[in-house]
C-alpha positions in Angstrom: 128.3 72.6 78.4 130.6 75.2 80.4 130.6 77.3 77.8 126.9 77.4 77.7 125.9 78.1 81.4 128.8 80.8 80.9 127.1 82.5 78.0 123.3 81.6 80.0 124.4 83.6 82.7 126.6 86.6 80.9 123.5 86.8 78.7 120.3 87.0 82.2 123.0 89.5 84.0 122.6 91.9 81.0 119.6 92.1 80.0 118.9 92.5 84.1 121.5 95.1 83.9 120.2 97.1 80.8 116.8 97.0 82.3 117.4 97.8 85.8 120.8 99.6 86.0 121.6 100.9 82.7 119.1 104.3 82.9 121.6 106.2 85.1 124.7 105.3 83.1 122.7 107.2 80.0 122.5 110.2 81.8 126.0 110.2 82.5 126.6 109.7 78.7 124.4 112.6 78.0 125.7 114.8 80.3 129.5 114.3 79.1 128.6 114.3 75.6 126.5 117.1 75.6 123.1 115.7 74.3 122.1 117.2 77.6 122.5 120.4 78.9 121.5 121.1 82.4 121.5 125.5 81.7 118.4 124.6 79.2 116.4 122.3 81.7 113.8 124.9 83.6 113.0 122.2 86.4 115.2 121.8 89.1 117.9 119.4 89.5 116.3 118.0 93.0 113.3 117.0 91.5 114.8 115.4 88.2 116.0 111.8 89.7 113.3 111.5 92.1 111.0 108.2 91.7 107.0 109.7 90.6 105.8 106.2 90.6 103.3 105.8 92.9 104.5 104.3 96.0 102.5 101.3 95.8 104.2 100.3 92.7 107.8 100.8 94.4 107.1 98.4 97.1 106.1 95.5 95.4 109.9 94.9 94.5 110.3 94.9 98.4 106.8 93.0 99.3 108.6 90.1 96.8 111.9 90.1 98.6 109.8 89.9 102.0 107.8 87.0 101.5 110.7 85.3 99.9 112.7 86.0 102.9 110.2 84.6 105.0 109.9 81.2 103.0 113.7 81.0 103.5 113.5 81.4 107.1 110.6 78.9 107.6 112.9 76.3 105.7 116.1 77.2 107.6 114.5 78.0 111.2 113.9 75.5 113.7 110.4 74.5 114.3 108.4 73.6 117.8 106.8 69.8 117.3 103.0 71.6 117.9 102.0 74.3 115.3 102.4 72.3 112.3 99.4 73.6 110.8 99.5 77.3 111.7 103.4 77.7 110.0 102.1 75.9 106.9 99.4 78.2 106.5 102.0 81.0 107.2 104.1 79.7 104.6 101.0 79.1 101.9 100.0 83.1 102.6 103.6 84.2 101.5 104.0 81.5 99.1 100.9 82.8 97.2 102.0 86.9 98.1 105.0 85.7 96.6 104.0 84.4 93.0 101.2 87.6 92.7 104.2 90.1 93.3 106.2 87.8 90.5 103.3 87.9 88.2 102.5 91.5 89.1 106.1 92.4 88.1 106.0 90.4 85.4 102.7 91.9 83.9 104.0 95.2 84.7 107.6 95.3 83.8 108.2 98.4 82.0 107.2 100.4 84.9 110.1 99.0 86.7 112.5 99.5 83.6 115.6 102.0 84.7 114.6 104.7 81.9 117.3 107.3 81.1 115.8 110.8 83.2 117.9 113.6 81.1 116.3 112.7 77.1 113.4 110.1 77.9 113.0 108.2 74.8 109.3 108.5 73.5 108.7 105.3 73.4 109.3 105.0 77.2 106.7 107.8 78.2 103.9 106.0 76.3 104.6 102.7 77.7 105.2 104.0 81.4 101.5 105.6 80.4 99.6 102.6 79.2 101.5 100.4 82.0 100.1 102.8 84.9 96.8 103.1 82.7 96.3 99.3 83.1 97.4 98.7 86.7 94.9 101.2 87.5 92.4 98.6 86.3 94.2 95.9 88.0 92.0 94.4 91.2 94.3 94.4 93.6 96.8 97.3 93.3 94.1 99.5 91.3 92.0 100.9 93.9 95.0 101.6 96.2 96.2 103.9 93.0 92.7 105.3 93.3 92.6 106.5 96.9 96.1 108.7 96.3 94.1 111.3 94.7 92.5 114.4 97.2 89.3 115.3 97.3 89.7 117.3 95.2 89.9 114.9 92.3 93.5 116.0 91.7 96.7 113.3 91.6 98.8 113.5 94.6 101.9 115.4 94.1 100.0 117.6 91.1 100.5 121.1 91.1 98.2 123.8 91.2 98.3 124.9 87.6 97.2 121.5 87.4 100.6 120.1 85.9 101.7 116.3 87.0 104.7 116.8 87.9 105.5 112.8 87.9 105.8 112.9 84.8 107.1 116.4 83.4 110.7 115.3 83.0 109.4 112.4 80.9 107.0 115.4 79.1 110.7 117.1 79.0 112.3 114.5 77.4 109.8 114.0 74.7 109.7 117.6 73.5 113.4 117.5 73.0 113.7 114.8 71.4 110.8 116.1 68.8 
C-alpha cells in the first residue's frame, strides 16, 4: 500500500512538473545543445520570456489561491457569537469563486501549460490558439478579453504594422521547426 501512495504521488508531482515547470528547462536544453541559436533570433531577448497571455488569464491562478486562503482562514480564525450568517455567506461567495477558477483552469489547461519559448512545438501554438479562441466565448472571462482591445479595434500590445506580438515567438518557433 506504501508502495502505491509512493508511486501516486512520484507520478501527480511529474506530470505537475512537466506541465508547469518543465518549459524553461527545454530552453536550457536548446540553448546548450544548439537546437537554438540566439544570433539567428531577430526579436529581442527582453521580449522572449515575457508572459502575452492576457492578464485576466494570469490571475485566475492567483484568484484560486485567494479564495482558498480565505476558506482556510474562516476555518482557522476565531469567530464573534453574532454574524453567523454574514461569514457563511462570505464563505459560500469564495467557496463558489473557488470551484469556477478550478473548473475554469480545468477547461482551460493548456493555456496554463509551461511551453518551451526558444522552438515552440506546433502543436502548442494551435492549441494556445483554439484555447484563447474559446475563452473568448466563455461568459464570464470573455468579455473582459473583449474590452482589452482600443478603439481602434486593434489587440492591446499589437504593433503598428499590425503584428501580435503575443504570439510572434510562438509564430517563431513554428517556422523553424517547418
Amino acid at each position: 500500500m506504501a508502495g502505491a501512495l509512493a508511486d501516486l504521488s512520484n507520478s501527480i508531482t511529474r506530470y505537475f512538473r512537466n506541465n508547469y515547470t518543465d518549459g524553461v528547462r527545454q530552453d536550457a536544453y536548446d540553448l546548450f545543445l544548439g537546437n537554438y541559436l540566439p544570433s539567428n533570433n531577430y526579436i529581442s531577448s527582453h521580449q522572449l520570456f515575457v508572459d502575452h497571455r492576457p492578464i485576466i488569464i494570469q490571475s485566475i491562478p492567483y484568484i484560486l489561491y485567494a479564495a482558498i486562503f480565505l476558506e482556510f482562514a474562516l476555518l482557522i480564525l476565531p469567530r464573534q457569537g453574532d454574524g453567523q450568517i454574514s461569514i457563511r455567506l462570505f464563505a459560500l461567495f469564495w467557496l463558489v469563486v473557488a470551484v469556477w477558477a478550478i473548473m475554469f483552469i480545468r477547461e482551460y489547461g493548456v493555456l496554463y501549460v509551461s511551453w518551451p519559448k526558444l522552438n515552440v512545438p506546433a502543436f502548442a501554438i494551435e492549441g494556445y490558439n483554439e484555447a484563447l479562441n474559446r475563452v473568448k466565448k466563455d461568459k464570464v472571462v470573455g468579455k473582459w478579453l473583449a474590452s482589452t482591445t482600443t478603439s481602434g479595434g486593434r489587440e492591446r500590445g499589437a504593433s503598428m504594422g499590425g503584428a501580435n506580438i503575443r504570439l510572434i515567438h510562438l509564430e517563431e518557433g513554428k517556422k523553424r521547426i517547418e
